[in-house]
C-alpha positions in Angstrom: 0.0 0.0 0.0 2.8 2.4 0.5 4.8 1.7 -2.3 1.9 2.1 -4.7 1.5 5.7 -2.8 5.5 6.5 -3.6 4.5 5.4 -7.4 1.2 7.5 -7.7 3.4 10.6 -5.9 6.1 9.9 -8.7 3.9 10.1 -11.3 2.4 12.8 -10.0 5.7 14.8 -9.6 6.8 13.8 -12.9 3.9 15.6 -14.9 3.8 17.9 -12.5 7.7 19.2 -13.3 6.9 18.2 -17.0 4.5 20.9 -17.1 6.8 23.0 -15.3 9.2 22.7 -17.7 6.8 23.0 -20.9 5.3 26.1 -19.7 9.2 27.7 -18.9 9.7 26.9 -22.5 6.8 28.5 -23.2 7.2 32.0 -21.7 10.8 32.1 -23.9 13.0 34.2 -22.9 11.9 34.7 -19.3 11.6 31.3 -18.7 14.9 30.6 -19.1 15.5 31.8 -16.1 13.5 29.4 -14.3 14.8 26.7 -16.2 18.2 27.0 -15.4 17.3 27.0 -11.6 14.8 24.0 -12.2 17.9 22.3 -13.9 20.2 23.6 -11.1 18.1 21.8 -8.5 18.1 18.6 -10.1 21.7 18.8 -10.7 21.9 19.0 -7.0 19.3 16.3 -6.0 21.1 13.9 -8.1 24.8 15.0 -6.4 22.5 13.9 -2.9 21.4 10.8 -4.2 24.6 9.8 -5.4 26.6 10.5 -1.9 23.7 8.9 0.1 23.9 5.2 -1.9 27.8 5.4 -2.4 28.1 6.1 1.7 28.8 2.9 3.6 29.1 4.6 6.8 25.6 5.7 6.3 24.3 2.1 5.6 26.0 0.8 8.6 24.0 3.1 11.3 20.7 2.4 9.3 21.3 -1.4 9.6 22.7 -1.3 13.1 21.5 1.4 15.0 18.3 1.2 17.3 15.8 4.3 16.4 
C-alpha cells in the first residue's frame, strides 16, 4: 500500500515538473531563467542521491543502529 503511494506521488511529480518545464519553454526568454534553476536543482538532488547510496558509513548506522 505504501509503495503504490510513492508510485502515484512519482507520477504525480513527474507531470507535475513536465508541465513545469513546458510552460518555462513557453514563456521564452523569461523562462529561461526558471529553467536554469529548475535544472540547477536537479543537478543537486542527483549530487544527494549519489553520496547517500555510495556512503557505507551511512548504511551501517541504518542497519545497526536502534531508532
Amino acid at each position: 500500500m505504501e509503495k503504490l503511494a510513492y508510485v502515484l506521488l512519482g507520477i504525480v511529480a513527474g507531470f507535475w515538473l513536465l508541465g513545469l518545464l513546458f510552460g518555462l519553454i513557453a514563456a521564452f526568454p523569461i523562462g529561461l531563467i526558471g529553467l536554469l534553476g529548475v535544472i540547477g536543482i536537479g543537478l543537486l538532488l542527483i549530487k544527494v542521491f549519489k553520496e547517500r547510496l555510495g556512503n557505507s558509513e551511512d548504511d551501517h548506522y541504518d542497519r545497526n543502529v536502534d531508532q
